[in-house]
C-alpha positions as CSV (number, residue, x, y, z in Angstrom):
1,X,0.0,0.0,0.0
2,X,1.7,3.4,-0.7
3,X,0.8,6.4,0.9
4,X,0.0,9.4,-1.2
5,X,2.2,12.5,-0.1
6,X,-1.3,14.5,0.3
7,X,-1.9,11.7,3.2
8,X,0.2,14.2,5.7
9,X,-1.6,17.3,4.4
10,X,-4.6,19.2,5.9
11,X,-8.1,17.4,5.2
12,X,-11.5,19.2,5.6
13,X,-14.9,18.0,6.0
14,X,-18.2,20.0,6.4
15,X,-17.5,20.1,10.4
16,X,-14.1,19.3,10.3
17,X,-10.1,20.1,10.2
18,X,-8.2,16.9,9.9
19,X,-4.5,17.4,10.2
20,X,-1.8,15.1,11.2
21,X,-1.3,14.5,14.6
22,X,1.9,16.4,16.4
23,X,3.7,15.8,19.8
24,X,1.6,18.9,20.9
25,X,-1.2,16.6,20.9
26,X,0.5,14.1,23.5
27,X,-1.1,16.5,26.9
28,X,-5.1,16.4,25.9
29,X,-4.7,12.8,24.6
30,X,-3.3,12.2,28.4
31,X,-7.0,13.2,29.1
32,X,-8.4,10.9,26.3
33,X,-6.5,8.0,27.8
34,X,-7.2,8.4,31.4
35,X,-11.0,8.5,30.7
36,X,-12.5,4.6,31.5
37,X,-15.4,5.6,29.2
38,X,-12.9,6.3,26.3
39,X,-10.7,3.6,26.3
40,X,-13.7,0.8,27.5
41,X,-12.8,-0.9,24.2
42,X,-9.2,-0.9,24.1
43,X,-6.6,-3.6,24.0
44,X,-5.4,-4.6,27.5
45,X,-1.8,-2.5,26.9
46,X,-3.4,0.2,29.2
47,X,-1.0,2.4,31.7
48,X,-0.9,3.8,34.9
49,X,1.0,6.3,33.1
50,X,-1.3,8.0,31.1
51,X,1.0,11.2,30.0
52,X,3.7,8.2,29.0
53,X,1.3,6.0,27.5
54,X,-0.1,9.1,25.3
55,X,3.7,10.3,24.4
56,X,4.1,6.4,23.5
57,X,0.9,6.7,21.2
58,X,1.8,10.3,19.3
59,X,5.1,9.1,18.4
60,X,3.9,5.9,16.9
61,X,1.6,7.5,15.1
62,X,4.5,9.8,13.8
63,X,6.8,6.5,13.4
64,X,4.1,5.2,10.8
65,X,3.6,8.5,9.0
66,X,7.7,8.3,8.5
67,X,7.4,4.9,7.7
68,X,4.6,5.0,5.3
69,X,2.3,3.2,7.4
70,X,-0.4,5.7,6.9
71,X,-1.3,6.7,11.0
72,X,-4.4,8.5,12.1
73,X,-4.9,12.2,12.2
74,X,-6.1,14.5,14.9
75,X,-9.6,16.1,14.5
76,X,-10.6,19.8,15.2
77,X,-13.4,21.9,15.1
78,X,-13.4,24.5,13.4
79,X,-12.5,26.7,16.6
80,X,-9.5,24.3,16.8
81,X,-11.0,22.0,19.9
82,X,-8.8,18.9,19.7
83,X,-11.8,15.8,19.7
84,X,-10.1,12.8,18.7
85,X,-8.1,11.0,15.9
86,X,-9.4,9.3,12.8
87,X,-7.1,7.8,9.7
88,X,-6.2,5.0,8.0
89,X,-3.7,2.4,9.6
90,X,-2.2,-0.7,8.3
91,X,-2.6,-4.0,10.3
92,X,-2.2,-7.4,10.4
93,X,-5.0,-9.4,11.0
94,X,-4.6,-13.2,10.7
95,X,-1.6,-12.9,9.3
96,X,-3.2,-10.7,6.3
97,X,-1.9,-6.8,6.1
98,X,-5.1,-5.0,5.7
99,X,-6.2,-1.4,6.0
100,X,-8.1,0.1,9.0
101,X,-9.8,3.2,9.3
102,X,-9.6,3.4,13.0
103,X,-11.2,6.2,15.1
104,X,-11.2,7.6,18.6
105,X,-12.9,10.4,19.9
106,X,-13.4,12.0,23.3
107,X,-16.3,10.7,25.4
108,X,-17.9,14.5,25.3
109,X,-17.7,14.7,21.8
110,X,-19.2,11.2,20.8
111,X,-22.9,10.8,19.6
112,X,-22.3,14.0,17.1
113,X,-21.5,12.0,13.7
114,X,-17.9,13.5,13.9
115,X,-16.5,9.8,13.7
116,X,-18.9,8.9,10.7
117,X,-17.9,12.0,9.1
118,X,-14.2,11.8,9.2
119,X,-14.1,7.9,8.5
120,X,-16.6,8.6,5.5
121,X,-13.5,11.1,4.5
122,X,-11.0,8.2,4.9
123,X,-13.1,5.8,3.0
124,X,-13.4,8.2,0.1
125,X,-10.4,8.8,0.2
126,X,-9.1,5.2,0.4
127,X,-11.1,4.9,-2.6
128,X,-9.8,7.6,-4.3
129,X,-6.5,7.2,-4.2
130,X,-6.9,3.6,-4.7
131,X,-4.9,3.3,-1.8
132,X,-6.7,-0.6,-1.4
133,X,-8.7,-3.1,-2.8
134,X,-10.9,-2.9,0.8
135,X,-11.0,-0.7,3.7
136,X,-11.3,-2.3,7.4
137,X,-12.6,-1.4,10.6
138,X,-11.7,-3.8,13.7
139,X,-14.2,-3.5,16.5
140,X,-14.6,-5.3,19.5
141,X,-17.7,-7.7,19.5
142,X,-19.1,-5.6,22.4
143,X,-18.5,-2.1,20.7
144,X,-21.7,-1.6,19.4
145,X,-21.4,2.6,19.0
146,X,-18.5,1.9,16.7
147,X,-20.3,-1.0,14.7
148,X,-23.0,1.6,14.1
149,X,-20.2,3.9,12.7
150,X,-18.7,1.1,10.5
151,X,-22.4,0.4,8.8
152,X,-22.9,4.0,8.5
153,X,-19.8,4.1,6.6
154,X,-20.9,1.3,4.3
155,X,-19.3,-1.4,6.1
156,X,-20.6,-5.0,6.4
157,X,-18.8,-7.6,9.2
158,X,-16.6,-9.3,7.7
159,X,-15.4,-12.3,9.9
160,X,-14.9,-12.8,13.6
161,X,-11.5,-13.2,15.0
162,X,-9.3,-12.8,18.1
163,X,-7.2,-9.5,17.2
164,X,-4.5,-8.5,20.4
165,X,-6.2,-10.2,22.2
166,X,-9.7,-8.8,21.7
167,X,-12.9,-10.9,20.4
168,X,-13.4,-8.4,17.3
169,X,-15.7,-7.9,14.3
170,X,-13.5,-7.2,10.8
171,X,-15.7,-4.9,9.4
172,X,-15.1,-4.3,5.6
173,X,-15.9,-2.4,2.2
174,X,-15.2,-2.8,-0.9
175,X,-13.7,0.0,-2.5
């Protein structure tokens, strides 16, 4: 899969800045990760070091970008509010490199279509580029406010699997 150079650009969406994430974004995503709520559906690789654990996250979201491994962007408002991270991400699933759009946003911006919208953007984007011949979206089996984000964005499950641990739904679309 090769990443477009206009992957590390600024995106926009009706609602929406989408810009790649910086190490300025490591403090409020401290917040994001100490929030239970938040992080209900997350593999077990939690901290008791939050501010660490979202250092840890920023730069290996920067290490993919470098690498080419696509990453996921942070997500403004249009007054700049920081309210989570959307993108595309490679991963191996059963041994199969597919591509994710994966998103996260914080608990008091949730319920407001901003995660349809920006993974729509990926999606289209995916497709566009003809970054893939599918796009992914691997959700636990008990996350059912992201499965409703996955249909919205045209995705069907795809197959059940144990993922890092996690009982997950592969969500999929065809491209």
């Amino acid at each position: 899969m090769n990443v477009p150079t206009s992957y590390l650009a600024e995106h926009t969406t009706e609602r929406l800045r989408i810009r790649p994430l910086t190490i300025e974004h490591a403090q409020p995503w401290t917040a994001f990760l100490s929030d239970e709520r938040a992080t209900r559906y997350f593999p077990a690789e939690r901290s008791d070091f939050p501010a660490l654990r979202a250092t840890e996250w920023i730069e290996s979201q920067l290490q993919r970008y470098h690498e080419g491994r696509f990453g996921v962007h942070a997500l403004h408002l249009d007054d700049g509010t920081f309210i989570g991270q959307c993108g595309l991400i490679t991963q191996e699933v059963d041994n199969e490199q597919i591509l994710e759009i994966g998103y996260h946003l914080f608990t008091e911006h949730t319920g407001k279509g901003y995660a349809t919208e920006a993974a729509r953007y990926f999606r289209e984007y995916a497709a566009q580029h003809r970054i893939a011949e599918y796009v992914a979206s691997i959700i636990r089996e008990d996350n059912y406010p992201s499965q409703a984000v996955a249909r919205r964005n045209g995705m069907q499950p795809w197959k059940h699997t144990t993922w890092k641990g996690l009982q997950v739904i592969v969500f999929r679309a065809k491209l």
